[in-house]
N, C-alpha and C positions, 0 to 999 in steps of 0.2 A: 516748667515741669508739667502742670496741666497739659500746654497744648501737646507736648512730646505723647502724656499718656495718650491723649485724644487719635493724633498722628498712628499709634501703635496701633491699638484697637479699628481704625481705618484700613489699616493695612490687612490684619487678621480675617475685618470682615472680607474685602477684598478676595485675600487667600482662601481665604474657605467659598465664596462663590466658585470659584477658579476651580477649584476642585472637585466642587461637588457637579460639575457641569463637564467635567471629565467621564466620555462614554466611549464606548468600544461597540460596534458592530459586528456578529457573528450572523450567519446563514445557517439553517436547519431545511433538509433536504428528505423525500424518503417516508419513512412509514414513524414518524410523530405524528402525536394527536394534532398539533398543529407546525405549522410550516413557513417561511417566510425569513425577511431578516428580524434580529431581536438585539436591544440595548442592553449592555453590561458594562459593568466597572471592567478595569484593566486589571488581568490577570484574575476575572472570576471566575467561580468556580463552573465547569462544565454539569454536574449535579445541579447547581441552584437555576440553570436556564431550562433543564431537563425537566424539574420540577414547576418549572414556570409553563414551558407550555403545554404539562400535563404527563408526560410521561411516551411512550410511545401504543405502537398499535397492536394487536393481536399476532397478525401476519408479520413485526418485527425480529430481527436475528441482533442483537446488541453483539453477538460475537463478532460478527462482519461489519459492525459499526465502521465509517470511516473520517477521519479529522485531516483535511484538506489545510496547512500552512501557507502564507506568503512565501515567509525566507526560507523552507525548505523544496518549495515551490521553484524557486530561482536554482538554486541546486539542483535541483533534478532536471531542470530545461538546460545548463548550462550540459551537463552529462551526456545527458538524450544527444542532444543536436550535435555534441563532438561524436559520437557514435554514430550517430546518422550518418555525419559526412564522412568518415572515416568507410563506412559499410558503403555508402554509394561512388566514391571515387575509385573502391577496390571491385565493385561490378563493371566499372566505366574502363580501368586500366589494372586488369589483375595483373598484370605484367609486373608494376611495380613494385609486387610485394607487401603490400600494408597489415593484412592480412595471411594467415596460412594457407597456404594453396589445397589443404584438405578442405576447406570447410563451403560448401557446396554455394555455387549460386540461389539454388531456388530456398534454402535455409535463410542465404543474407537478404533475399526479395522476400518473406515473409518477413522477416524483422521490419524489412522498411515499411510494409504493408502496416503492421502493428503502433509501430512509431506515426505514420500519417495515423491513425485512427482515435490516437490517445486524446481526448477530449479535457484533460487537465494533470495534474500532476504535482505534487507536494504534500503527500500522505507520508505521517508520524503516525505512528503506534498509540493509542489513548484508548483506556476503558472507558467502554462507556455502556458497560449493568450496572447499576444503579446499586442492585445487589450485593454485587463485588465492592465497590465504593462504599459503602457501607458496613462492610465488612472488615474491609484493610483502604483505607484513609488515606495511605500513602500512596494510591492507586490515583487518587484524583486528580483528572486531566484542568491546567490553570489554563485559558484561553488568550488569544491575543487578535487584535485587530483584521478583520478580514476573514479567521477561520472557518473554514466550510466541515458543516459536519451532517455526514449522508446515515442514515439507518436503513437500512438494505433489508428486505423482506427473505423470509427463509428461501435457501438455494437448494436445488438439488442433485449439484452437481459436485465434481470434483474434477479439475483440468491438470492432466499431462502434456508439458510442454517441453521446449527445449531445443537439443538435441535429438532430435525427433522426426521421424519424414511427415509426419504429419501433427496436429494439436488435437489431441482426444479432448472430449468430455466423455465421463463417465459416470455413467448411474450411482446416486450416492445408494449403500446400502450397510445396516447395520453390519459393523466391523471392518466394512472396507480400511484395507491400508496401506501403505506407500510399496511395499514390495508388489503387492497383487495391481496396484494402478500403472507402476513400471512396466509390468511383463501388457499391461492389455495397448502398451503403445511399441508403435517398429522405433527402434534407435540407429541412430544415423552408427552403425560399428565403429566406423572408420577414427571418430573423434568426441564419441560419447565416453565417459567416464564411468568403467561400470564399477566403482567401488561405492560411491556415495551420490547422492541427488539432496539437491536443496529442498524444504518445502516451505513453503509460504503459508500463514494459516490465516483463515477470513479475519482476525483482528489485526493482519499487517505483518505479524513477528517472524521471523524466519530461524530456521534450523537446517540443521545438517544431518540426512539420515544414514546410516551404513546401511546399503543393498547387497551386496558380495556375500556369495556364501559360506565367505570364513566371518566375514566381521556384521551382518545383518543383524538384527533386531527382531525379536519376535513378534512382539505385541507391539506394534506401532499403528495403532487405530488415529483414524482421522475424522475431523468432522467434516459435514458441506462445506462448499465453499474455498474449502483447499486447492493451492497450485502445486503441484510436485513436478519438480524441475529438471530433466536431464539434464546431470551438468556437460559442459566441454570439456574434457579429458587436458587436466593443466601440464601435458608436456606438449601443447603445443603454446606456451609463454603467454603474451601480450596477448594473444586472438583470443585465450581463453579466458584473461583476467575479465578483457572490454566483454565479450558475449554473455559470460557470465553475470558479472554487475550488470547489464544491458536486459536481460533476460529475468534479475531478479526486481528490478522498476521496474518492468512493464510487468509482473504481477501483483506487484504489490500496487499501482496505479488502475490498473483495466480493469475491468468489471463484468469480463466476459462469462468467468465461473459461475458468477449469480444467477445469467441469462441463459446459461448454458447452448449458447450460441443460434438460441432462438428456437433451442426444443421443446 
């Protein structure tokens, strides 16, 4: 009976080294006080590493915060790359069809442009104000091994993309919003969707805004940092599901609106 307890207790101590020697790796990236990789438990809190290495900086935007995944990382590379090849075998032989023959060559060669250019990819949605987190609890982002988390200094931009002959930046300015960012981009007519446009907002989330002058919005202010999305007008099927999904990762991944393209 002895040695069993003895035995038992062996093992607990054991277990609990094992445990306690259980650490998780995360990256902080951007405008924290400090930066680098940092050790955490599994599944700890994004708040308690925030607070470990100080908080962030002045020139920080926590709206545009961004949290970098492994496994939604692999989903989005699996996505991208079937779109890639799908867009570049329909420049190589539009004969075939893969594609809708409205949707312009020099359109599908900026996507490919965009897609070579994407530097990483597997952004989730996570607060990360501290404010907010403290405020509503169930906001708090749990992290997992690997995660990259970027804090992005304030933008002063706002990007209209898409369906578009061209990719605006546009001057962020008190009250700017999704109607007025639409009219200052040309849209492709022929296959732009003028009822609604996606927007992507600097913490990742996406929505869906009615532009049309029966069903528009009036007050739809935006902040920096926004992508508002010409969609592809979905009666042209398949080309507009793929472009569309295609169009809204590469905004929620790019990082162009921050830079504002280097103005």
């Amino acid at each position: 009976m002895r040695l069993f307890a003895i035995a038992v207790l062996i093992c607990f101590i054991l277990l609990s080294q094992v445990h306690a020697q259980e650490r998780i790796t995360v990256n902080l990236e951007g405008q924290w006080s400090k930066t680098g990789a940092f050790s955490t438990v599994p599944n700890g809190r994004l708040s308690d590493v925030i607070r470990f290495v100080g908080g962030i900086k002045k020139e920080a935007f926590p709206f545009g915060g961004r949290l970098y995944r492994l496994s939604q990382s692999k989903e989005d590379s699996v996505f991208i790359s079937k779109a890639r090849q799908k867009i570049a075998l329909h420049i190589e032989s539009p004969e075939q069809g893969l594609l809708d023959e409205r949707v312009s060559t020099l359109l599908l060669q900026r996507l490919i442009a965009q897609i070579d250019s994407l530097d990483r990819s597997g952004r989730v949605v996570a607060e990360l104000d501290m404010l907010v987190t403290q405020a509503k609890p169930e906001k708090e982002t749990f992290l997992q091994q690997g995660d990259l988390i970027v804090m992005p200094p304030r933008p002063q931009f706002v990007m209209v993309t898409g369906a578009v002959e061209e990719s605006k930046f546009l001057k962020h300015q008190y009250g700017t919003n999704v109607l007025d960012s639409v009219k200052e981009a040309v849209t492709i007519g022929e296959i732009a969707d003028k009822d609604v446009v996606s927007v992507v907002y600097p913490n990742g989330e996406l929505a869906v805004w009615p532009v049309a002058y029966w069903n528009r919005v009036p007050e739809n202010h935006i902040p920096p940092g926004t992508t508002v999305i010409v969609r592809v007008d979905e009666s042209l099927g398949e080309t507009a599901e793929l472009l569309n999904g295609l169009f809204i990762k590469l905004a929620q991944n790019q990082q162009e609106v921050e830079r504002g393209a280097g103005k």
